[in-house]
C-alpha positions as CSV (number, residue, x, y, z in Angstrom):
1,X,191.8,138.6,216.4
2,X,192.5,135.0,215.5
3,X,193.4,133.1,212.3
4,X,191.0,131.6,210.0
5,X,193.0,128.9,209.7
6,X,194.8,126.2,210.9
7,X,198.4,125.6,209.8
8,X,200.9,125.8,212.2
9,X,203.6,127.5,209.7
10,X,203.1,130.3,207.9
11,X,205.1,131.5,204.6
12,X,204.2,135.1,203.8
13,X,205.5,136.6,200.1
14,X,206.8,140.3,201.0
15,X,205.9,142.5,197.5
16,X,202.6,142.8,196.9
17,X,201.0,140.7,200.0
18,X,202.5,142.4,203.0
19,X,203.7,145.8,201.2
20,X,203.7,147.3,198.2
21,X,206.7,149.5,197.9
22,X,207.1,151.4,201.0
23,X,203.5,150.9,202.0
24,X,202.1,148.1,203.8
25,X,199.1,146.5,202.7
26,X,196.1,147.4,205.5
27,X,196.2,145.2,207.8
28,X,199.0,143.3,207.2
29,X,200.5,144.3,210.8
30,X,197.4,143.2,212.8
31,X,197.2,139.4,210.6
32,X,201.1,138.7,211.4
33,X,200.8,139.8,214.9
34,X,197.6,137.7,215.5
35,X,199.0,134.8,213.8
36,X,202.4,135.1,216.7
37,X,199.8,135.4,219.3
38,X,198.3,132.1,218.3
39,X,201.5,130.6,218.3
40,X,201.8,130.0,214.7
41,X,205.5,130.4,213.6
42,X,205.9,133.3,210.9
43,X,208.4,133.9,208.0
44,X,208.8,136.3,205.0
45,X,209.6,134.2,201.7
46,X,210.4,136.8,198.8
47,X,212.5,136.2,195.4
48,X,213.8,139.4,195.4
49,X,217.5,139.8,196.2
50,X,217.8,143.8,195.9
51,X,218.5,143.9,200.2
52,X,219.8,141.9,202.8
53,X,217.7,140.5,205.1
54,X,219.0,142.9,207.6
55,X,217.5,145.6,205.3
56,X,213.8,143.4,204.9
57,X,214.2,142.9,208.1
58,X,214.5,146.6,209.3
59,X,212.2,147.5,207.1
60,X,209.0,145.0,208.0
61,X,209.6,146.5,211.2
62,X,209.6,150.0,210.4
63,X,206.2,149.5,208.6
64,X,204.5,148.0,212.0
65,X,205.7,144.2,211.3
66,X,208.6,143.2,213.7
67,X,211.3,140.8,212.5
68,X,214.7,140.2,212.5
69,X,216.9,138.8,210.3
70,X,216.5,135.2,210.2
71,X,212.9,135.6,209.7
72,X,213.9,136.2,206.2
73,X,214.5,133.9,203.7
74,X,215.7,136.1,200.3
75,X,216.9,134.3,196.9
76,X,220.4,135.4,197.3
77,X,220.6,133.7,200.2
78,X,219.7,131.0,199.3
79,X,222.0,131.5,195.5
80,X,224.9,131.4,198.0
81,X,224.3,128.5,200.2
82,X,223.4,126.4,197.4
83,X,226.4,126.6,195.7
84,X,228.6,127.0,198.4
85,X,227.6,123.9,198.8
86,X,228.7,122.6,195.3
87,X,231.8,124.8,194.2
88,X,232.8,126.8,197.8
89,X,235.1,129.8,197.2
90,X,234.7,129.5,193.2
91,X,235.4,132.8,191.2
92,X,232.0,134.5,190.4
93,X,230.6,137.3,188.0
94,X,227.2,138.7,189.4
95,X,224.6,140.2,187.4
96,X,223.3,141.8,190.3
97,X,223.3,144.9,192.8
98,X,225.3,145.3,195.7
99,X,223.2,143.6,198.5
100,X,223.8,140.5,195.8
101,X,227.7,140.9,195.8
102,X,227.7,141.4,199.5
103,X,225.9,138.4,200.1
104,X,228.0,136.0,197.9
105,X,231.2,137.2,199.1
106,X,230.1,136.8,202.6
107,X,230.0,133.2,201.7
108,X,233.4,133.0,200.6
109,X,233.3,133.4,197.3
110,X,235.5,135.4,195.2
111,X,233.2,138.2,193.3
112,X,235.0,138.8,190.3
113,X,234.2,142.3,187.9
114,X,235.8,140.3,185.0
115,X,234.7,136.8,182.8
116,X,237.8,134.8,184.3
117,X,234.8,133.1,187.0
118,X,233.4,129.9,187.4
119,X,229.7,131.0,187.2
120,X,228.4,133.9,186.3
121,X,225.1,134.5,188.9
122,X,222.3,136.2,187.3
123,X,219.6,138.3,190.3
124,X,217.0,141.2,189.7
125,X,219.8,143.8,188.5
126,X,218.0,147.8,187.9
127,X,221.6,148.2,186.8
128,X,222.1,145.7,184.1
129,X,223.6,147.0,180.9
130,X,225.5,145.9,177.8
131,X,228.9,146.0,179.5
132,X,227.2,143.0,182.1
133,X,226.1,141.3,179.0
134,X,229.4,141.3,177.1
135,X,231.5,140.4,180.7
136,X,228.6,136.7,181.1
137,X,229.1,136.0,177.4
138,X,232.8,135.9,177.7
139,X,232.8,133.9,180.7
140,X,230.5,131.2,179.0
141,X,232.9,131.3,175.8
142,X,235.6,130.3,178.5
143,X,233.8,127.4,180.5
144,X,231.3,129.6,183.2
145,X,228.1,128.0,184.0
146,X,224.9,129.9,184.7
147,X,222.7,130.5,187.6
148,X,219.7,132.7,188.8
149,X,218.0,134.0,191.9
150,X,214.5,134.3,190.4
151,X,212.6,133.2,187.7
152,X,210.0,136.7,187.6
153,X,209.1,138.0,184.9
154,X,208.3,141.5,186.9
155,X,208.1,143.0,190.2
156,X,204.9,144.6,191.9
157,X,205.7,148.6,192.6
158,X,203.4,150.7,193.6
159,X,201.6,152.1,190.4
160,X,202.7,148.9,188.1
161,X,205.4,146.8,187.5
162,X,208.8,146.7,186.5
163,X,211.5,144.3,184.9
164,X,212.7,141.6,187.1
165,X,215.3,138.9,187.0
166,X,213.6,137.0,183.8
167,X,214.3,140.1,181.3
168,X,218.5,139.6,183.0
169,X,218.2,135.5,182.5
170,X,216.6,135.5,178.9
171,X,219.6,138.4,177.9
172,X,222.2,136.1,179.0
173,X,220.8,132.6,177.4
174,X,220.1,134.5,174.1
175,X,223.7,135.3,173.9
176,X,225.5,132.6,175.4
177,X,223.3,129.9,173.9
178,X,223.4,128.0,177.5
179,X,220.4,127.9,179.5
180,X,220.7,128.7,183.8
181,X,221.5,125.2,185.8
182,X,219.4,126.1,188.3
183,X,216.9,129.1,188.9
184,X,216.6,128.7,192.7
185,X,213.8,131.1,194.1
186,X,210.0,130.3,194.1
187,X,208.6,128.3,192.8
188,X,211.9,125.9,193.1
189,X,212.1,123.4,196.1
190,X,215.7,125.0,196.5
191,X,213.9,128.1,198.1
192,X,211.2,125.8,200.3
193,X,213.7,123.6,201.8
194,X,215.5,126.7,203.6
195,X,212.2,128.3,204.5
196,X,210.6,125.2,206.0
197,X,213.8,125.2,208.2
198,X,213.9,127.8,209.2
199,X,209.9,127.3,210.2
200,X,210.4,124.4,211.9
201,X,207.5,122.4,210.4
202,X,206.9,120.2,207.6
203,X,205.4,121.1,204.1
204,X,201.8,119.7,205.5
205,X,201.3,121.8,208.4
206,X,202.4,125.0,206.6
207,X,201.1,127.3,204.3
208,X,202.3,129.8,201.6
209,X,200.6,133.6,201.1
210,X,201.5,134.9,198.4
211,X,200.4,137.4,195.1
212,X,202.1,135.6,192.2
213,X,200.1,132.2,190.6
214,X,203.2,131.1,189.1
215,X,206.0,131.3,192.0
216,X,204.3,131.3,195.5
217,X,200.8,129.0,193.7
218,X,202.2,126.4,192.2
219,X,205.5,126.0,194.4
220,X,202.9,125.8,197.1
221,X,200.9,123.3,195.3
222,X,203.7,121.0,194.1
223,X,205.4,120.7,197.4
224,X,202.2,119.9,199.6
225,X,201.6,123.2,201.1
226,X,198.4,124.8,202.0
227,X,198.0,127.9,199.6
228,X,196.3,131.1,199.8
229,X,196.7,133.8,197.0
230,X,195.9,137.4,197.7
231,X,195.2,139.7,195.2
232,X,197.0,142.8,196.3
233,X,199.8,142.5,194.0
234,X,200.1,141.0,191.0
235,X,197.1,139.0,189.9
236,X,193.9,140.5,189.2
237,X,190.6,138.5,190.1
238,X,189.6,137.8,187.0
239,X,192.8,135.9,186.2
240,X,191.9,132.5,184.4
241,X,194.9,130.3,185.7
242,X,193.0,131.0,189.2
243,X,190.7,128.5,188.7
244,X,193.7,126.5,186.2
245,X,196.0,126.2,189.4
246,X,193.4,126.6,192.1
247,X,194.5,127.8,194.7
248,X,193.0,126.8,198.5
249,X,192.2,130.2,199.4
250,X,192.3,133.6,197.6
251,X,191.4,136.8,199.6
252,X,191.4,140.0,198.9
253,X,194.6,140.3,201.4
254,X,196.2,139.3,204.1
255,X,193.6,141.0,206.6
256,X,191.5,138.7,205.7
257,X,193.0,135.9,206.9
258,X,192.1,136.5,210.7
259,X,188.8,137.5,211.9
């Protein structure tokens, strides 16, 4: 088998284009191992920050898809650089689950279950409740500022879709009356910078696979990357912002991308 086509990096979305759930989308094992065998360098982009990379790790390779940790690139990870970088060791409140805690304090900063914080940090929370909501809108009353992993408005599962991390941010802006600084998961050039690092290629020799039009699309299309949408997640084919955005590819999925 060999790829279709010719960029040299290759971003793949996780949810939806290389599993759904805990089942991998057909072929997705032979496309990423012909792609390594052509010498095209290979990581997993997703917005999602409900495991470690560790854990995305582990599990791409449990489903037939080896990879370690650095070949993921997760919005909590890249949440915890990017304002490490701006306010390092600041007191934080995290709307979030524990993979998202774990992953700010390993960056030094000091996860706080109360509104005396700096920031409050909104991710993809399945836990979020009223006691979270009350906790961010005290911290804003006292001086916090806002920011988010993700900007989706749901996440593929198999048999649907649930909430994601836009249901958590919209919650929080209603009742603060602030809006987020900075949402920094696709489709933001927050996210693409860390992922063509860790590539090793620029923007125009690389190319983003992914399900969603409005993250992996138009980040893709924005920043000068080749883009291919597959439609084993999200978007259907009769979608009208298909041919609004247009895409350079869209396949049915990823197993189509090698022949």
């Amino acid at each position: 088998m060999v790829p279709k086509l010719p960029y040299r990096g290759w971003l793949f979305d996780l949810d939806g284009t290389i599993y759904l759930g805990e089942r991998l989308i057909p072929g997705a094992d032979a496309t990423v191992a012909a792609l390594r065998a052509a010498g095209r360098r290979v990581a997993f982009l997703s917005n999602k920050p409900l495991q470690t990379r560790a854990e995305y790790a582990a599990k791409l390779t449990h489903l037939g898809v080896p990879a370690a940790p650095d070949d993921v690139i997760n919005s909590s990870l890249v949440l915890a650089r990017y304002l490490r970088d701006r306010d390092p060791g600041a007191p934080v409140f995290v709307i979030g689950e524990p993979p998202m805690l774990e992953e700010m304090a390993a960056h030094g900063f000091e996860v706080r279950p109360d509104e005396r914080v700096r920031w409050v940090v909104i991710a993809f929370d399945r836990t979020f409740d009223y006691a979270k909501l009350n906790i961010a809108l005290q911290a804003v009353k006292q001086g916090a500022r806002l920011i988010a992993t993700n900007p989706d408005r749901t996440c593929p599962v198999e048999g649907g879709e649930i909430p994601d991390c836009a249901g958590m941010i919209a919650a929080v802006e209603a009742v603060t009356d602030r809006k987020v600084e900075a949402i920094v998961g696709k489709p933001s050039p927050i996210i693409l910078e860390v992922a063509l690092a860790a590539l090793g290629v620029p923007a125009r020799d690389a190319v983003i696979v992914g399900d969603r039009i409005e993250t992996d699309i138009v980040m893709g299309r924005r920043l000068g990357l080749g883009t291919v949408l597959v439609l084993s997640g999200i978007t259907r084919a009769d979608d009208p912002r298909i041919a609004a955005i247009a895409p350079d590819h869209v396949v049915r999925s990823v197993r189509d991308l090698v022949e």
